[in-house]
DSSP file (Angstrom, degrees, kcal/mol; ACC not computed):
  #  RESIDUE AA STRUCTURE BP1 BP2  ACC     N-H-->O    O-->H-N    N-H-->O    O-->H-N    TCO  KAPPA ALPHA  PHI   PSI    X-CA   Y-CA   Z-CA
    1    1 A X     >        0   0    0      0, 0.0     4,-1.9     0, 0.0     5,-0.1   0.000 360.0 360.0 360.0 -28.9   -9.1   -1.9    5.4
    2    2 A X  H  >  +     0   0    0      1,-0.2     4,-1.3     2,-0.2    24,-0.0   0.806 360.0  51.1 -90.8 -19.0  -11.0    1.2    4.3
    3    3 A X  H  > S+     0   0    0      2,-0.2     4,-1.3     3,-0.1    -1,-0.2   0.953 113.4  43.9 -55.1 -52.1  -11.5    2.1    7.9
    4    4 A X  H >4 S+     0   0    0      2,-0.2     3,-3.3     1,-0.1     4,-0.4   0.977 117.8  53.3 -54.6 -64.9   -7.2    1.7    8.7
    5    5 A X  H >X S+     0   0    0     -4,-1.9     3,-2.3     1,-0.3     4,-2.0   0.825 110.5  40.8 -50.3 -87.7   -6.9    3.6    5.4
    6    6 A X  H 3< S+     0   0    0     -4,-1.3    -1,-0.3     1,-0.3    -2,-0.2   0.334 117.8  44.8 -18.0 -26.2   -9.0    6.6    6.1
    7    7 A X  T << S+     0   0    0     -3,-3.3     4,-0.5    -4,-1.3    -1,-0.3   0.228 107.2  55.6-125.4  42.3   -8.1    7.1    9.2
    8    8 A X  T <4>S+     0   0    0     -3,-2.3     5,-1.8    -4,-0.4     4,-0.3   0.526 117.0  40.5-112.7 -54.9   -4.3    6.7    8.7
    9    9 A X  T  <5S+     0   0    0     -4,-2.0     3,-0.2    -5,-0.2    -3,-0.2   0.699 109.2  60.1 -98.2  -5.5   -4.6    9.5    6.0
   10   10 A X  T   5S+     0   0    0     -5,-0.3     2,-1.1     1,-0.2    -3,-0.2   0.909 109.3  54.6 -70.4 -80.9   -7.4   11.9    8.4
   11   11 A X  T   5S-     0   0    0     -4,-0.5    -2,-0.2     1,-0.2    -1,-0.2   0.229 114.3-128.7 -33.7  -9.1   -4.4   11.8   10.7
   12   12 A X  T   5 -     0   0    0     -2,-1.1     2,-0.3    -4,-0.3    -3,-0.2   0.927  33.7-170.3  58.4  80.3   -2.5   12.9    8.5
   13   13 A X      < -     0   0    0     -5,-1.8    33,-0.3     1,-0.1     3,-0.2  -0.702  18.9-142.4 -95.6 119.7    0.2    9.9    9.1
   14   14 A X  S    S+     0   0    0     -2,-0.3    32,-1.9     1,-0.2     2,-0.4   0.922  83.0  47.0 -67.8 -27.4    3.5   10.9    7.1
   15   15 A X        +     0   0    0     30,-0.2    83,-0.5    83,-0.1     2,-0.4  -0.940  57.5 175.8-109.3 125.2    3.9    7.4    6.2
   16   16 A X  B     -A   97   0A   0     -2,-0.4    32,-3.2    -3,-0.2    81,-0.2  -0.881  14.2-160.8-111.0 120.1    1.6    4.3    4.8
   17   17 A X        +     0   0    0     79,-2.5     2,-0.3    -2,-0.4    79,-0.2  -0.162  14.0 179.5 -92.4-174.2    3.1    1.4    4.1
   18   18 A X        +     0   0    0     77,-0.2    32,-0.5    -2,-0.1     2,-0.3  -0.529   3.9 171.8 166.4 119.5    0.7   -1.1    1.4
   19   19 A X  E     +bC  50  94B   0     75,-3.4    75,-1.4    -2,-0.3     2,-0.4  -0.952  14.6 141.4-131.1 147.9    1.8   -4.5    0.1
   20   20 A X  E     -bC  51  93B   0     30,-1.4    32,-1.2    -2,-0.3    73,-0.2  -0.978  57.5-105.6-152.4 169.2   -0.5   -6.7   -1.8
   21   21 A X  S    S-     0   0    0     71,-0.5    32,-3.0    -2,-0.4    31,-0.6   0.974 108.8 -25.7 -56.5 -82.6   -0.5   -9.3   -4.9
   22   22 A X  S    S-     0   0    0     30,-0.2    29,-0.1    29,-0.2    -1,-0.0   0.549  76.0-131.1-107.0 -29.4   -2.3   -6.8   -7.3
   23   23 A X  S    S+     0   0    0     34,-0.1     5,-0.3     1,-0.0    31,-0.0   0.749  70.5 124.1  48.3  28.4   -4.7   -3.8   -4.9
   24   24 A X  S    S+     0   0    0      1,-0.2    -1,-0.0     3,-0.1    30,-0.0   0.828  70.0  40.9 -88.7 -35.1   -7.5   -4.5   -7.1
   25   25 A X  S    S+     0   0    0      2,-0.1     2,-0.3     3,-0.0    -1,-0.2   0.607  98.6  96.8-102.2  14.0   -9.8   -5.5   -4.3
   26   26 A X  S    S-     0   0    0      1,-0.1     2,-0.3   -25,-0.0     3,-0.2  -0.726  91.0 -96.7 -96.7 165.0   -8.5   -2.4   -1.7
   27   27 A X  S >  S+     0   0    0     -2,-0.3     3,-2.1     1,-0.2     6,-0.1  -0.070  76.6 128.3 -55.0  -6.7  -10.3    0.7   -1.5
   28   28 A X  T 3  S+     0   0    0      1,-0.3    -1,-0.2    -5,-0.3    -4,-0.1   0.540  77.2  44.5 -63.7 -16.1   -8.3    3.0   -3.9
   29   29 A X  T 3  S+     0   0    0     -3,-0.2     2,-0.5    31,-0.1    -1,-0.3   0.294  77.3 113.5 -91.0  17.3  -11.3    4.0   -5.8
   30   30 A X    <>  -     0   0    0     -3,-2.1     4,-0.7     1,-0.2     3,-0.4  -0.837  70.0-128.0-107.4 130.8  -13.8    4.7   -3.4
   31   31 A X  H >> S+     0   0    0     -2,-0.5     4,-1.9     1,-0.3     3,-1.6   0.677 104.0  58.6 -29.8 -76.0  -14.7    8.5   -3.4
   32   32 A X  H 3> S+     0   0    0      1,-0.2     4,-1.7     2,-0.2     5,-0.3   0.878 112.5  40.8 -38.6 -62.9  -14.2    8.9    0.6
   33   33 A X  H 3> S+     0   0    0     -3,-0.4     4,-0.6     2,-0.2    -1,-0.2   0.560 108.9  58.1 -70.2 -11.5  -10.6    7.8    0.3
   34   34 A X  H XX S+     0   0    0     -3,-1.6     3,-1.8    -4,-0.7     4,-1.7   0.968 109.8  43.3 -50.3 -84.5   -9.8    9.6   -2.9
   35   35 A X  H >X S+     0   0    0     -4,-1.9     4,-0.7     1,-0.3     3,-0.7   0.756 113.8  55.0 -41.2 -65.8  -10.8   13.1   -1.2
   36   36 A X  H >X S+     0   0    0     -4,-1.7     4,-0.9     1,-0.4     3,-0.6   0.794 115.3  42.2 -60.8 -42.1   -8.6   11.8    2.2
   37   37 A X  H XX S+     0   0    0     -3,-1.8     4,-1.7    -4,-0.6     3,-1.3   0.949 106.9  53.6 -71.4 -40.7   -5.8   11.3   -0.2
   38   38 A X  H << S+     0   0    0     -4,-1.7    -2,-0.3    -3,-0.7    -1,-0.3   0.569 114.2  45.5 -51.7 -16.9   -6.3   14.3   -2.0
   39   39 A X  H << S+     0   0    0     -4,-0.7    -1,-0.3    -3,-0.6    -2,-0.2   0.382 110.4  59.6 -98.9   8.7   -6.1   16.0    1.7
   40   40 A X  H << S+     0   0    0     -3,-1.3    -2,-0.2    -4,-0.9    -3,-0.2   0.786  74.7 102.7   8.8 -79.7   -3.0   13.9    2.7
   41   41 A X     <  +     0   0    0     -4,-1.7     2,-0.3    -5,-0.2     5,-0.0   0.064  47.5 123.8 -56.3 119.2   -0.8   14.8    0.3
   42   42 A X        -     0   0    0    -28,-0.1    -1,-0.1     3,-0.1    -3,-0.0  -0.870  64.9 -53.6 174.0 148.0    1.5   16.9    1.5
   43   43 A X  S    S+     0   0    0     -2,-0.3     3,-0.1     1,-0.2    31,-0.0   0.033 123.0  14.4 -54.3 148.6    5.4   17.6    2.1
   44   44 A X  S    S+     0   0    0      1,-0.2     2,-0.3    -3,-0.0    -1,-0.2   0.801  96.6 125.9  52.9  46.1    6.9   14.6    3.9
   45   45 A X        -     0   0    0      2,-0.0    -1,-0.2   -30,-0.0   -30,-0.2  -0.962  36.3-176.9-119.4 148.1    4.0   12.3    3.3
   46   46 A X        -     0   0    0    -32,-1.9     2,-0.4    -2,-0.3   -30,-0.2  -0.515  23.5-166.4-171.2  68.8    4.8    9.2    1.8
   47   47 A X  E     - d   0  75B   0     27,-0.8    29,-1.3   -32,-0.2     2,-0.5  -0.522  17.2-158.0 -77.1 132.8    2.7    6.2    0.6
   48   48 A X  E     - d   0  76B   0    -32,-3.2     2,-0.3    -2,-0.4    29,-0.2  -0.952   9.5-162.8 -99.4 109.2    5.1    2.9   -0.1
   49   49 A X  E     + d   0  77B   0     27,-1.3    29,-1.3    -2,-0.5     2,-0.3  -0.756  10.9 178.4 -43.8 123.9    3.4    0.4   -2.6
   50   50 A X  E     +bd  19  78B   0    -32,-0.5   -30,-1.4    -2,-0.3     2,-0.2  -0.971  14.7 151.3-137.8 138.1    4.7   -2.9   -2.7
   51   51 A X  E     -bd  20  79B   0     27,-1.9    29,-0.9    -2,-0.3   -30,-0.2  -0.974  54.4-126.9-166.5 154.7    3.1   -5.2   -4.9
   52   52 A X  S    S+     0   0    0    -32,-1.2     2,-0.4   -31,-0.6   -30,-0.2   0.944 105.9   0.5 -70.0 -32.4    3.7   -8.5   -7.1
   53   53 A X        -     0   0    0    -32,-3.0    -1,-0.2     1,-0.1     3,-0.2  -0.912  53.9-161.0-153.5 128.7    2.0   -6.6  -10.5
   54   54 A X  S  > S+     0   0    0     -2,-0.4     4,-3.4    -3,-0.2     3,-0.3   0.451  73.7 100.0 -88.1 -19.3    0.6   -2.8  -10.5
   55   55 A X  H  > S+     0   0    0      1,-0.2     4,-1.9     2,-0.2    -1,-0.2   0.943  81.1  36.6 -46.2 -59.7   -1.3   -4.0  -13.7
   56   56 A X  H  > S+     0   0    0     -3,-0.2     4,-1.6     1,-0.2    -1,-0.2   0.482 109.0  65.8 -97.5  13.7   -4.5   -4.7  -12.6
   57   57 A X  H  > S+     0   0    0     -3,-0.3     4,-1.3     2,-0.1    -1,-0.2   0.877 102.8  51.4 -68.1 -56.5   -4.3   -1.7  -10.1
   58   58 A X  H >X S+     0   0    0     -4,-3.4     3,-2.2     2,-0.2     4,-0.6   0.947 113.8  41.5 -38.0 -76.2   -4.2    0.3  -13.3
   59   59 A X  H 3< S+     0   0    0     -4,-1.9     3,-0.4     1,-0.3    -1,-0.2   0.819 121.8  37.4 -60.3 -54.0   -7.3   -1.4  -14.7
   60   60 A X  H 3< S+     0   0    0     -4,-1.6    -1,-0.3     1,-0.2    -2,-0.2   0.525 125.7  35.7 -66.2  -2.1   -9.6   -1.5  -11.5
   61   61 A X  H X<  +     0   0    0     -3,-2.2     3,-3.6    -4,-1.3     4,-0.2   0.346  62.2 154.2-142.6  20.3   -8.6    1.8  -10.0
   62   62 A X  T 3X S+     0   0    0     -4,-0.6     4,-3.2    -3,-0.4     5,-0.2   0.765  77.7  60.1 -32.5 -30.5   -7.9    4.8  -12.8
   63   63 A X  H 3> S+     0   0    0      1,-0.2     4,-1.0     2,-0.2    -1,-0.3   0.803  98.7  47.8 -97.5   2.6   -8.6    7.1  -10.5
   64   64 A X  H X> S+     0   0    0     -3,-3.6     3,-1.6     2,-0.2     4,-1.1   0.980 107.8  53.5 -26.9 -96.1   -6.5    6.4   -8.6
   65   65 A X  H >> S+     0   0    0      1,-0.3     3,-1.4     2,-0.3     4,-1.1   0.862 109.6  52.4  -4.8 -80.2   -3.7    6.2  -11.2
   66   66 A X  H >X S+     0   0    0     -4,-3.2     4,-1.7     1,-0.2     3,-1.2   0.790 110.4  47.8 -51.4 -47.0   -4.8    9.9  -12.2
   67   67 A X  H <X S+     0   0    0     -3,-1.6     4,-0.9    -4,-1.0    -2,-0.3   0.800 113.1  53.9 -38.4 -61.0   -4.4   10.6   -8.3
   68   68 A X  H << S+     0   0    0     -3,-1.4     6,-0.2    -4,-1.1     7,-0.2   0.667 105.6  54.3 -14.9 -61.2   -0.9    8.7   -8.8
   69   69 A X  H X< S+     0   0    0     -3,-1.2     3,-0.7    -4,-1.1    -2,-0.2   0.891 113.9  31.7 -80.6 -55.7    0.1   10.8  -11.5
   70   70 A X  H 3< S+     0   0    0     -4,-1.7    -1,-0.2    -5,-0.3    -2,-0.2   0.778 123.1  45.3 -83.0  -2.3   -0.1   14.0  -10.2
   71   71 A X  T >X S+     0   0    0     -4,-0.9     3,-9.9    -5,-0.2     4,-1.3   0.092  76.4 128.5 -99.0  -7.2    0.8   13.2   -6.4
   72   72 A X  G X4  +     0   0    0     -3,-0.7     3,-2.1     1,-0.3    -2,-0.1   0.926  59.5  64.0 -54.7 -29.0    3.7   11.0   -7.7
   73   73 A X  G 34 S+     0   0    0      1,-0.2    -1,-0.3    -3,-0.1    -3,-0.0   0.711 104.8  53.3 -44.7 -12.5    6.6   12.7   -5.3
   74   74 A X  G <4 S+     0   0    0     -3,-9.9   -27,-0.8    -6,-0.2     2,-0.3   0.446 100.1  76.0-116.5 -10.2    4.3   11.1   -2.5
   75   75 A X  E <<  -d   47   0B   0     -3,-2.1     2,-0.4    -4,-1.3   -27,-0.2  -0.945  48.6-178.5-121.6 157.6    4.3    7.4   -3.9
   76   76 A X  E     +d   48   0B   0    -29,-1.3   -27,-1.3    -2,-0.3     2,-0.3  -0.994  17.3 173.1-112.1 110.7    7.1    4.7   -3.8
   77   77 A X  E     +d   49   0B   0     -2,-0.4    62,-0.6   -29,-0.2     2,-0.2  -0.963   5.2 177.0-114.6 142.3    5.9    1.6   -5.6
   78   78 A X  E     -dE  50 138B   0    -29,-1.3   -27,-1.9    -2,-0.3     2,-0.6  -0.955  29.3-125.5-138.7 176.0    8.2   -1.3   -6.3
   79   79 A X  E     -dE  51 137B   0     58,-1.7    58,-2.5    -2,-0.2   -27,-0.2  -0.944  28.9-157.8-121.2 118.1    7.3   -4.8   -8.0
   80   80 A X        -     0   0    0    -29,-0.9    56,-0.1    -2,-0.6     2,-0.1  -0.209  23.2 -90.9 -69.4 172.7    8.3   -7.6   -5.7
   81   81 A X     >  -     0   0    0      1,-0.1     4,-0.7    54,-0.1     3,-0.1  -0.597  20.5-132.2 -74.4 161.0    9.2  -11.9   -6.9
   82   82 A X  H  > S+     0   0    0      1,-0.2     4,-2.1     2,-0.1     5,-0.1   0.486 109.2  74.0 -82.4  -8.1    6.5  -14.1   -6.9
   83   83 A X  H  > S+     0   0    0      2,-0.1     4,-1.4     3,-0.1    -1,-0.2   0.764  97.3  50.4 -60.7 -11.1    9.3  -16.4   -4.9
   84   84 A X  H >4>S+     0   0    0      2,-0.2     5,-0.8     1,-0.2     3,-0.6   0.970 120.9  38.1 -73.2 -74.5    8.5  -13.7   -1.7
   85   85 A X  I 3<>S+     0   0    0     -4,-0.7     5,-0.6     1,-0.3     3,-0.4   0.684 120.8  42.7 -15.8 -71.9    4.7  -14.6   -2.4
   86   86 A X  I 3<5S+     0   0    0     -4,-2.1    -1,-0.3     1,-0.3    -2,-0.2   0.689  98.6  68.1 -56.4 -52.7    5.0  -18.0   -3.1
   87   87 A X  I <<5S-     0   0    0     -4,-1.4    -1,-0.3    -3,-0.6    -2,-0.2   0.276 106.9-118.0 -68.6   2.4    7.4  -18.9   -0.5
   88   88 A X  I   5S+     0   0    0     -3,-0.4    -2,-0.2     1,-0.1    -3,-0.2   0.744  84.8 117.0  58.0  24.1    4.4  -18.2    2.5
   89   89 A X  I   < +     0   0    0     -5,-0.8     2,-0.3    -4,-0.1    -4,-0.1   0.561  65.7  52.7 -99.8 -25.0    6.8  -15.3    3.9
   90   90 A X  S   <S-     0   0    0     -5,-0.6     2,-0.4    -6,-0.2   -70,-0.0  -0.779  84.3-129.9-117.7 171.0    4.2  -12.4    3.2
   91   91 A X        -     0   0    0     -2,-0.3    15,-0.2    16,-0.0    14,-0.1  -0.729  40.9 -87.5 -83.0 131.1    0.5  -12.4    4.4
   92   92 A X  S    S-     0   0    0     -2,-0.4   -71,-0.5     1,-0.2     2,-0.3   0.755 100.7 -10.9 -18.9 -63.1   -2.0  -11.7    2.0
   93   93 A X  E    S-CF  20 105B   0     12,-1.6    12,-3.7   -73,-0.2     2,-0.4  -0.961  71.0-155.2-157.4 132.9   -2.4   -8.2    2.0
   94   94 A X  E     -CF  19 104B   0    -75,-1.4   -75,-3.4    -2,-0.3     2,-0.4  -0.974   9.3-169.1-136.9 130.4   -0.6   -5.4    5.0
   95   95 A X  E     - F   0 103B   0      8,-0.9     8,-1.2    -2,-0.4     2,-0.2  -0.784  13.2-177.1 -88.2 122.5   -1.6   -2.3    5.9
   96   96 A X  E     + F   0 102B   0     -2,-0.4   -79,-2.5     6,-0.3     2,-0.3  -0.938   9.1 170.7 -93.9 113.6    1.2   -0.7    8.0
   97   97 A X  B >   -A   16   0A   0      4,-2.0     3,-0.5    -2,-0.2     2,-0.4  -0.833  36.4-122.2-113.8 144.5    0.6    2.8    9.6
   98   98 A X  T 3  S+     0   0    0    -83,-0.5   -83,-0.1    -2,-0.3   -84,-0.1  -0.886  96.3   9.2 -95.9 131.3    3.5    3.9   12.1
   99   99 A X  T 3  S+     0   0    0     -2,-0.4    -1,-0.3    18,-0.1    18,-0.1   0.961 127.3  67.7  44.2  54.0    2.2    4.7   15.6
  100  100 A X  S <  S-     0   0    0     -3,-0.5    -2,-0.2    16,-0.1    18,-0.1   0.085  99.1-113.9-160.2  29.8   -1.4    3.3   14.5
  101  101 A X        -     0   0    0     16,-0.3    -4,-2.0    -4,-0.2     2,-0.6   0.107  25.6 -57.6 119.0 160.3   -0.9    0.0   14.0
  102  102 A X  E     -FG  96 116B   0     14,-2.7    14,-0.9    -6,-0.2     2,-0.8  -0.838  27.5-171.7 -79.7  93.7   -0.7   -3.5   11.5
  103  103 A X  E     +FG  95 115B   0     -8,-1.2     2,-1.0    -2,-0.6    -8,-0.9  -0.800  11.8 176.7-104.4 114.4   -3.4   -4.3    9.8
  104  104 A X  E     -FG  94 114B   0     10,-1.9    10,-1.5    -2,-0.8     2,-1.0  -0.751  21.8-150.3-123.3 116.3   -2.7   -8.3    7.9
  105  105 A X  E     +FG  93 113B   0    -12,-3.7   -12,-1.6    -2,-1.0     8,-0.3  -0.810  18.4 179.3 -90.8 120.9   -5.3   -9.7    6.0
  106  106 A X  E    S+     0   0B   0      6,-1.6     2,-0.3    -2,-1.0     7,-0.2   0.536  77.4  31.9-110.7 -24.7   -4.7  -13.9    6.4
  107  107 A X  E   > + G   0 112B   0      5,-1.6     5,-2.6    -3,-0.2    -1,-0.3  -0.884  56.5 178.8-137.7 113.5   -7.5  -15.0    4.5
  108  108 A X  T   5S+     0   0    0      3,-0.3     3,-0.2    -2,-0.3    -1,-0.1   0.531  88.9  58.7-118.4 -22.1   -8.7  -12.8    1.4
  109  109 A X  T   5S+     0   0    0      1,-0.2    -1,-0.1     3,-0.0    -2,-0.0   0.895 119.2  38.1 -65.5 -51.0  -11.7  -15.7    0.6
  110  110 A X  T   5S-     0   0    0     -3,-0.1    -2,-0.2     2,-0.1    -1,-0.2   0.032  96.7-132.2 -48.5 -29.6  -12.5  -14.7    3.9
  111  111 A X  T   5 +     0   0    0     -3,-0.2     2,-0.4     1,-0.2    -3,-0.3   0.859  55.8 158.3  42.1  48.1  -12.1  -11.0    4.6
  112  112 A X  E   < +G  107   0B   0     -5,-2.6    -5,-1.6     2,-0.0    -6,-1.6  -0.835  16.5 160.2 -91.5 137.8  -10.1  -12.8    8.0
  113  113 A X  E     -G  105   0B   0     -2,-0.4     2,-0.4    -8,-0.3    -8,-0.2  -0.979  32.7-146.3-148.1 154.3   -7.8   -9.9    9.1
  114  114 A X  E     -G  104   0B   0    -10,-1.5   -10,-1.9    -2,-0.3     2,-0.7  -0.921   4.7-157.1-131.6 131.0   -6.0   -9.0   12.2
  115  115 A X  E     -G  103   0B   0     -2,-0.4     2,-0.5   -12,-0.2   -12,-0.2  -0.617  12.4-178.3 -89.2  79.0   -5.1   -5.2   13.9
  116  116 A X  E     -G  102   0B   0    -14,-0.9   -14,-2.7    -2,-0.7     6,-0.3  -0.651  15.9-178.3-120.1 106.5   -2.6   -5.2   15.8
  117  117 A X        +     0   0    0     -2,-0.5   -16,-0.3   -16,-0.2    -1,-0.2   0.745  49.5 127.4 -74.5 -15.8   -1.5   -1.7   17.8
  118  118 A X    >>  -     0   0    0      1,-0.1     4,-1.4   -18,-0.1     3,-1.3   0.168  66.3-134.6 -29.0 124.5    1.0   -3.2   19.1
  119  119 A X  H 3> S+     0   0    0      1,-0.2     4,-2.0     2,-0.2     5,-0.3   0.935  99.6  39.8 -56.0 -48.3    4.5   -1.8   18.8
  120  120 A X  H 34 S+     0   0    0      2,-0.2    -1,-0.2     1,-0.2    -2,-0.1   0.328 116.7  55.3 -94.9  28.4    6.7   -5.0   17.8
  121  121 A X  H X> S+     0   0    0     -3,-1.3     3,-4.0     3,-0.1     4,-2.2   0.747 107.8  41.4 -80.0 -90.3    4.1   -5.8   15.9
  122  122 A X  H >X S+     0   0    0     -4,-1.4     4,-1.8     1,-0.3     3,-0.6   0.628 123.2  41.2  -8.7 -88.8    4.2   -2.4   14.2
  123  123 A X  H 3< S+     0   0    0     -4,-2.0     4,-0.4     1,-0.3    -1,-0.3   0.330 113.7  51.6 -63.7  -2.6    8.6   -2.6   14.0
  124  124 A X  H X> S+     0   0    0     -3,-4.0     4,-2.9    -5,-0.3     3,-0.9   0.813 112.5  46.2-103.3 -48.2    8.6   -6.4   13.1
  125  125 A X  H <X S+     0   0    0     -4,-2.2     4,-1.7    -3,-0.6     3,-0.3   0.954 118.8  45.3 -23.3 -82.2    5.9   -5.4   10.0
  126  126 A X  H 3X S+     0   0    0     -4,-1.8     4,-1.3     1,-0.2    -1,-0.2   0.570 109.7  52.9 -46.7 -27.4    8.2   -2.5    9.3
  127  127 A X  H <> S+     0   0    0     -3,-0.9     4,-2.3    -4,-0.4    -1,-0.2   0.938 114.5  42.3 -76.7 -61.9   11.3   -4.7    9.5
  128  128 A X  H >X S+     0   0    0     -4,-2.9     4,-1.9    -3,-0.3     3,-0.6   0.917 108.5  56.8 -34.4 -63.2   10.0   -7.0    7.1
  129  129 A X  H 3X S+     0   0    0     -4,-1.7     4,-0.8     1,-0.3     5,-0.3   0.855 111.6  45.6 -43.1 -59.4    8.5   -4.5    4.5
  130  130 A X  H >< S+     0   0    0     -4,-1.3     3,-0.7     1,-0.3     4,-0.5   0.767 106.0  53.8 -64.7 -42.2   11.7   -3.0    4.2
  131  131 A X  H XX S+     0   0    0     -4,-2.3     3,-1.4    -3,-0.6     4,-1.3   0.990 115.2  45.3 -73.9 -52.1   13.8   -6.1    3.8
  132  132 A X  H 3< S+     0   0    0     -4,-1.9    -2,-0.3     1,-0.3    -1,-0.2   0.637 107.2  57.3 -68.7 -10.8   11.2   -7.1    0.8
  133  133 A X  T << S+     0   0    0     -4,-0.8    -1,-0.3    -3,-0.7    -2,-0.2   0.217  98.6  61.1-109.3   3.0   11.4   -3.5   -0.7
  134  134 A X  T <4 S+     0   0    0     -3,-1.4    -2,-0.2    -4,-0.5    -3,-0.2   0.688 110.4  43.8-113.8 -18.1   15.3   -4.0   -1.0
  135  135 A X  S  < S+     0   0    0     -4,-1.3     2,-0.2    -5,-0.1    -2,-0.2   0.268 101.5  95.7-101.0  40.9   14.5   -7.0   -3.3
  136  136 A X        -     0   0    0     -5,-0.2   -56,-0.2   -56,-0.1     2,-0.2  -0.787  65.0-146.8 -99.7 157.3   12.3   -5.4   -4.9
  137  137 A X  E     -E   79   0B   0    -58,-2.5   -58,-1.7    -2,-0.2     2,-0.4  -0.496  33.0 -99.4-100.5 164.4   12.4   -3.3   -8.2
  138  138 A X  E     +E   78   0B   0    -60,-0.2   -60,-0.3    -2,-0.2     2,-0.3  -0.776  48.3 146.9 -93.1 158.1   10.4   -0.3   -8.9
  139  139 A X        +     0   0    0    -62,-0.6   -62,-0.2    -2,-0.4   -86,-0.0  -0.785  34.4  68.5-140.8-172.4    7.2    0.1  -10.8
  140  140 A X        -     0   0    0     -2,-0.3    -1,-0.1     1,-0.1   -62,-0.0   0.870  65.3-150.4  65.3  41.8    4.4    1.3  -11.5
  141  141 A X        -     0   0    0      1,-0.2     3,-0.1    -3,-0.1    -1,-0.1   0.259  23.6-124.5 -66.6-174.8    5.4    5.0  -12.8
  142  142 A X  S    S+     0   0    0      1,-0.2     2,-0.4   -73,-0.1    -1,-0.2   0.701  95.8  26.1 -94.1  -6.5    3.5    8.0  -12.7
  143  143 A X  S    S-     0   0    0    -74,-0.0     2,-0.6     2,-0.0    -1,-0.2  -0.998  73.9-123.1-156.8 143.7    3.8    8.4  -16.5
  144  144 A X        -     0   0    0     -2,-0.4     2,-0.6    -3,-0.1    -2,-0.0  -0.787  30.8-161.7 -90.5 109.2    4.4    6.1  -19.7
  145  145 A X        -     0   0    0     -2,-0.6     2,-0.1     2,-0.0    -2,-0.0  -0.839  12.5-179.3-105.5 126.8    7.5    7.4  -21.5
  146  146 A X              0   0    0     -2,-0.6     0, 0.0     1,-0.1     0, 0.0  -0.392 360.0 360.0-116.9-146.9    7.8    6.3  -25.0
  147  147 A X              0   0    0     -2,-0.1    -1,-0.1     0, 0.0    -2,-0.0   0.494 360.0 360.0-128.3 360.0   10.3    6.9  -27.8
């Protein structure tokens, strides 16, 4: 995953797609892929978070978060149901890079994953994501407003 990740943002790919339960066990705090992001970021670049709860993203990955915060024009996060989850409909955890490929992690116990360059791989991934990120809400904001 930190391989896809890394060289999805060296390439400077304008969009990264991410769905997971939580992201506590991807790569968002590990040094290399902080600097990649920090050389990413840039107009019309666009990482999409989807995820059932951003909470224990927060907790495992603050730097991240601080990354989050000032970058936030470059992320889309929304908070999916746990029927999507539940229901066997999503995969453990998707990587989706456009014109590089699928990455679906099937077993998380496991690290069992598959990469698939494939194209209707790629556009059936994309087709999905998007159908789950129109019932999905958003979350996860770049800043805590209070009253």
């Amino acid at each position: 995953m930190r391989d896809v990740l890394l060289q999805a943002l060296q390439r400077q790919k304008r969009d990264i797609l991410c769905l997971d339960a939580d992201f506590e066990s991807w790569p968002w705090s590990d040094a290399a892929v902080l600097e990649a992001l920090h050389a990413w970021s840039g107009p019309g670049r666009q990482l999409r978070l989807l995820a059932l709860d951003f909470e224990t993203l927060k907790r495992a990955h603050p730097r991240f978060v601080r990354w989050r915060q000032t970058h936030s024009h470059l992320v889309q996060a929304a908070q999916f149901e746990a029927s999507e989850w539940q229901g066997g409909r999503l995969p453990q955890a998707v990587l989706l890079v456009p014109e590089q490929g699928v990455l679906r992690l099937l077993a998380r116990d496991s690290w069992r994953a598959v990469l698939s360059p494939e194209r209707r791989d790629e556009l059936a991934a994309r087709e999905w994501f998007d159908a789950v990120t129109q019932r999905s809400s958003e979350s996860f904001g770049a800043s805590t407003l209070g009253l």
